[in-house]
N, C-alpha and C positions, 0 to 999 in steps of 0.2 A: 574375502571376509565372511562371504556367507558358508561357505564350505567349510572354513576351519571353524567357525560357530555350528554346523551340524557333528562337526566330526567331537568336538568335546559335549556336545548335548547325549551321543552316543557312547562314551564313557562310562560313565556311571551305571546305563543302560546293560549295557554288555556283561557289567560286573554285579548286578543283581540276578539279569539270568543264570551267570555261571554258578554263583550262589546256592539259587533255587533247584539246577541241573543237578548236584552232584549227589542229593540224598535223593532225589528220584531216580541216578542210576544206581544209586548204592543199594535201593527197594528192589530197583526190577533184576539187578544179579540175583541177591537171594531167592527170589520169584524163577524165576531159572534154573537155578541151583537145587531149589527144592524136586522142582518137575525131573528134571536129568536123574536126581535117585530116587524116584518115584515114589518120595514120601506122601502121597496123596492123600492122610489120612490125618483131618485136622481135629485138635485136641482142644480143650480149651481154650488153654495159654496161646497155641498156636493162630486160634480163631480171632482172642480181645488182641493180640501183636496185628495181625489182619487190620482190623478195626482202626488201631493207633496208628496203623502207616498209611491205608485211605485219610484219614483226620489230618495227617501232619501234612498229608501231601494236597490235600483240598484248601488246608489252611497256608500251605506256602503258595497255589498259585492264586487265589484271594489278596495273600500280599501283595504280588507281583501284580497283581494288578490294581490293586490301592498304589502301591508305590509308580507305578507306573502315570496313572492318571493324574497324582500327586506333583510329580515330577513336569508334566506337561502344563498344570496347572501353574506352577513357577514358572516355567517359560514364558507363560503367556502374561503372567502377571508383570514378570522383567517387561518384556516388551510394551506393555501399557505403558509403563513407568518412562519409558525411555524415548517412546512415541511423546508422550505426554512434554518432559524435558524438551525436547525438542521442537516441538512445536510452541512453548514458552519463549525459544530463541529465535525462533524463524523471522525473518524480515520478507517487506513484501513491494521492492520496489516500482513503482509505476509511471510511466510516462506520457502526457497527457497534451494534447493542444486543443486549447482553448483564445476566444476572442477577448480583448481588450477592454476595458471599462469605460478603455478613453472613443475608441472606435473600435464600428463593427468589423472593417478591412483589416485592423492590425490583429496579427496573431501570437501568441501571448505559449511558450512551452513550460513546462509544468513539470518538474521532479519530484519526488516524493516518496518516501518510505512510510509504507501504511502497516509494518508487522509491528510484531512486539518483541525483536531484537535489533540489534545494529548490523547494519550490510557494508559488507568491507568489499575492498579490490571491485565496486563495480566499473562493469567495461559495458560496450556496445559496440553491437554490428549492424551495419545495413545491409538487407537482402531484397532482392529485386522478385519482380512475380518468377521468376522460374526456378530460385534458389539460389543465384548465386549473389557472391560479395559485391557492394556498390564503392569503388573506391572514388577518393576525392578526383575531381575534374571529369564524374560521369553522368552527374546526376546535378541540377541545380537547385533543387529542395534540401537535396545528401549535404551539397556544401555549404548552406546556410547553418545545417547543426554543427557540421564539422567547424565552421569559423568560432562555435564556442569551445574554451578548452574541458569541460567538464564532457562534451561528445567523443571529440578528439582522442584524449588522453584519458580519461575516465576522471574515477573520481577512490580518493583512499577509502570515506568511509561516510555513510551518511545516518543519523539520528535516530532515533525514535519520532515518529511524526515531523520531519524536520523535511525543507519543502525550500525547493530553489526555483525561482521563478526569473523569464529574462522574454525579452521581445525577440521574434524569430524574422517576421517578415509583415513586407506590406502585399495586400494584394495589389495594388495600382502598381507598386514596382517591381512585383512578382511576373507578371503581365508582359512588362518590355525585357525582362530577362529570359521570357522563354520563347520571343519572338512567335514565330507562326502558329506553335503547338499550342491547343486549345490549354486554359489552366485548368481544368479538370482532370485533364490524362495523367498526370502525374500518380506514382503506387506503389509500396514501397513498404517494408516493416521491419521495424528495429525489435530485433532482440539485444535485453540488459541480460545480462550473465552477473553474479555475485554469490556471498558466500559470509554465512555466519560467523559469529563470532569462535563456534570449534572446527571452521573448515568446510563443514556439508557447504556444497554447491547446487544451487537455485538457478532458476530462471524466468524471464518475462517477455513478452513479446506485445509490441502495439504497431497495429496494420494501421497504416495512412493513406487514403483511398479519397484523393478529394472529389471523384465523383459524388461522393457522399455529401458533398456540399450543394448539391445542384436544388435550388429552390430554397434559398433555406434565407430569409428577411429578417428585418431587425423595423419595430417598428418605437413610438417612442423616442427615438434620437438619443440611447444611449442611458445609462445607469444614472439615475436623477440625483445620488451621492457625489458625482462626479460633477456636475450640471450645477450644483449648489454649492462645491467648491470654487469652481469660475467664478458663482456670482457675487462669492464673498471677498472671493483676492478684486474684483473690481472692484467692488464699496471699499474694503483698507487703500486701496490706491487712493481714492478719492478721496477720504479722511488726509490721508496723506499729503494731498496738493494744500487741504484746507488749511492744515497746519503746518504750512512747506515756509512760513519768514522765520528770520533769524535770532527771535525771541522763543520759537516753536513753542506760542498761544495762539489760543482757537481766536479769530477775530469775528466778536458776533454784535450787530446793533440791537439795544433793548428799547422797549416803551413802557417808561415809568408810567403813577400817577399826577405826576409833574404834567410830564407829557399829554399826556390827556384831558387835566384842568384845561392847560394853555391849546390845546386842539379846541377845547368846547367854547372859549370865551372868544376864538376866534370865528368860530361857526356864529357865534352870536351877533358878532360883528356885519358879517356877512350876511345874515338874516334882516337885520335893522337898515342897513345900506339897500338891500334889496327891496323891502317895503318903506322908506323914504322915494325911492324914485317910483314907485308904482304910486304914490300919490299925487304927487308932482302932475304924472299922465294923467 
């Protein structure tokens, strides 16, 4: 591609020198010519022709070199334009593991296209610290992405800003699947391979290193959006039992001013009964 884009850049090139060549040897025969019969003896007319074929020949390599720099000027202009284009379309897929809202042990994988085009045919590979492929049944972090089909199989094409999220793993269960091996050892990096909407192919790569995790707490208990959500689906349950008979109304007891007359005249009651027997005594 780039070669046959040099070879037509030199084109045009070629066919301005050959141009510019042919009256400058057409000068230097006569110049020749003259010496060979030893006309050495310059007359006027002979001296302002002199004159006019320095001019004509100062002024064509002047051109040749306007047109020249002219020329590379375009080039480079084309190329802005087309850098430019192309990076309008570029996609910029990334892949992320993050914790959970819900808990700190669960971990939470993350897709996402951050360019400002569409990224098609993406695929993924897993490669191990020395370079080579992780196939399925080698690695037991490998086959948890692989159990999704978006790792597996890929994916045809994914959005503008458009973002798949899904639960990867538990640590507590991660733990008895890797038996003796500490969970830290695990290490490992997926390159995404994909490809714009005219073809260009891209790539991405995220290294997973969970030593990287060594010391790393959670304090708080967790995202308080999450923590406020429980405490309102408990209150609707309870609302729920309240109004749980077969009328579904709220059964609530009131205290009128009825009620409270006949509260007072009975405290009254009570009052007078109590000070008749303190007399009595």
């Amino acid at each position: 591609m780039s070669k046959r884009k040099n070879e037509r850049s030199l084109i045009p090139l070629m066919t301005l020198i050959g141009f510019v060549s042919a009256p400058l040897i057409y000068i230097l025969g006569i110049v020749t010519g003259s010496q060979i019969q030893l006309s050495s003896i310059l007359t006027a007319d002979s001296l302002s022709s002199w004159v006019a074929a320095l001019a004509t020949v100062a002024i064509a390599v002047l051109t040749f070199v306007l047109a020249k720099e002219t020329w590379y000027l375009r080039e480079a202009q084309i190329e802005q334009v087309n850098s430019i284009r192309k990076e309008n379309i570029r996609p910029a897929v990334s892949v992320t593991l993050k914790n959970s809202d819900i808990s700190f042990n669960l971990m939470m994988v993350n897709l996402s296209n951050l360019g400002k085009g569409i990224a098609r045919n993406v695929r993924f590979k897993f490669i191990d610290q020395s370079g080579v492929e992780i196939s399925e049944g080698e690695n037991v972090i490998v086959d948890l992405f692989l159990n999704l089909h978006v790792f597996s199989n890929g994916m045809h094409s994914i959005g503008i800003n458009q973002n798949v999220d899904s639960f990867l793993f538990s640590f507590y269960d991660l733990k008895e699947k890797l038996d003796d091996d500490d969970i830290f050892t695990p290490f490992f990096t997926i390159i995404v391979s994909y490809s714009d909407v005219e073809g260009n192919q891209y790539s991405n790569e995220l290294t997973i290193d969970f030593a990287e995790l060594k010391g790393i707490t959670e304090i708080g208990g967790g995202n308080p959006l999450h923590k406020m959500a429980g405490d309102l689906k408990k209150l609707r349950e309870q609302i729920e039992r309240m109004t749980s008979s077969s009328s579904k109304k709220l059964h609530v007891n009131t205290y009128t001013s009825r009620d409270r007359e006949e509260q007072r005249k009975a405290d009254e009651e009570s009052r007078a009964e109590y000070m008749k027997r303190q007399e009595k005594v």
